[in-house]
N, C-alpha and C positions, 0 to 999 in steps of 0.2 A: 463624532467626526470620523471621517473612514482617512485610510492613507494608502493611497499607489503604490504598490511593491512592484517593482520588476518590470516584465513586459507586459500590455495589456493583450489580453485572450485574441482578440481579432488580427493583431499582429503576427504572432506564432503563428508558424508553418506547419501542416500535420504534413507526416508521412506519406501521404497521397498525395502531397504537394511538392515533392522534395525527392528526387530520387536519391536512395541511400545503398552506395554500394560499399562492402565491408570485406578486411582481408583478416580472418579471424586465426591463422596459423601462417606466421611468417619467421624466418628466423635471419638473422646479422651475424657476421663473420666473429663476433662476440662467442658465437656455438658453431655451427656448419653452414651458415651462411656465406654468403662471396660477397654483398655488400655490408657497407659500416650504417650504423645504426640509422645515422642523419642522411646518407645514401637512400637508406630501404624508405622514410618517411618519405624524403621528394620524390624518390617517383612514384610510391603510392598516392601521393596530392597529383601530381603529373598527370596518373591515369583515372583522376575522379574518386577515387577511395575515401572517403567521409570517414570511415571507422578501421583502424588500424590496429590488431594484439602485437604485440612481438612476443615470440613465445619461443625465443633462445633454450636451448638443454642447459639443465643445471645450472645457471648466472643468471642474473639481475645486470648485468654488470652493462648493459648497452640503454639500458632505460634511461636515465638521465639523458643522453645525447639526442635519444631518440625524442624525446619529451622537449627539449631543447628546440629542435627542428621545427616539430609538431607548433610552438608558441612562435617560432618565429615570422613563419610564412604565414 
């Protein structure tokens, strides 16, 4: 007997289906940033951004908020 896990293959979207733009160096007033963490997510989603680092100087300390935003919208 087989069992369904997850999504079926033909559903999933490749890469070439999907445009994925990505902001892999961003930082939050957390470090020298001028926005708050949940600021810097909305308007990375605002301007299409799929993949977002926050890569604050020395703290961690905006990732939850940021994470926060990221699940809410």
């Amino acid at each position: 007997m087989s069992e369904s896990r997850g999504t079926p293959c033909s559903t999933v979207k490749t890469l070439d289906e999907v445009p994925l733009i990505a902001d892999l160096h961003t930082h939050s007033n957390a470090s020298d940033g001028i926005l708050r963490p949940e600021e810097l997510v909305s308007r990375a989603k605002s301007q299409g951004v799929s993949l977002l680092a926050l890569t604050d100087h020395d703290t961690t300390a905006g990732i939850d908020a940021a994470k926060r935003e990221a699940i809410a919208a």
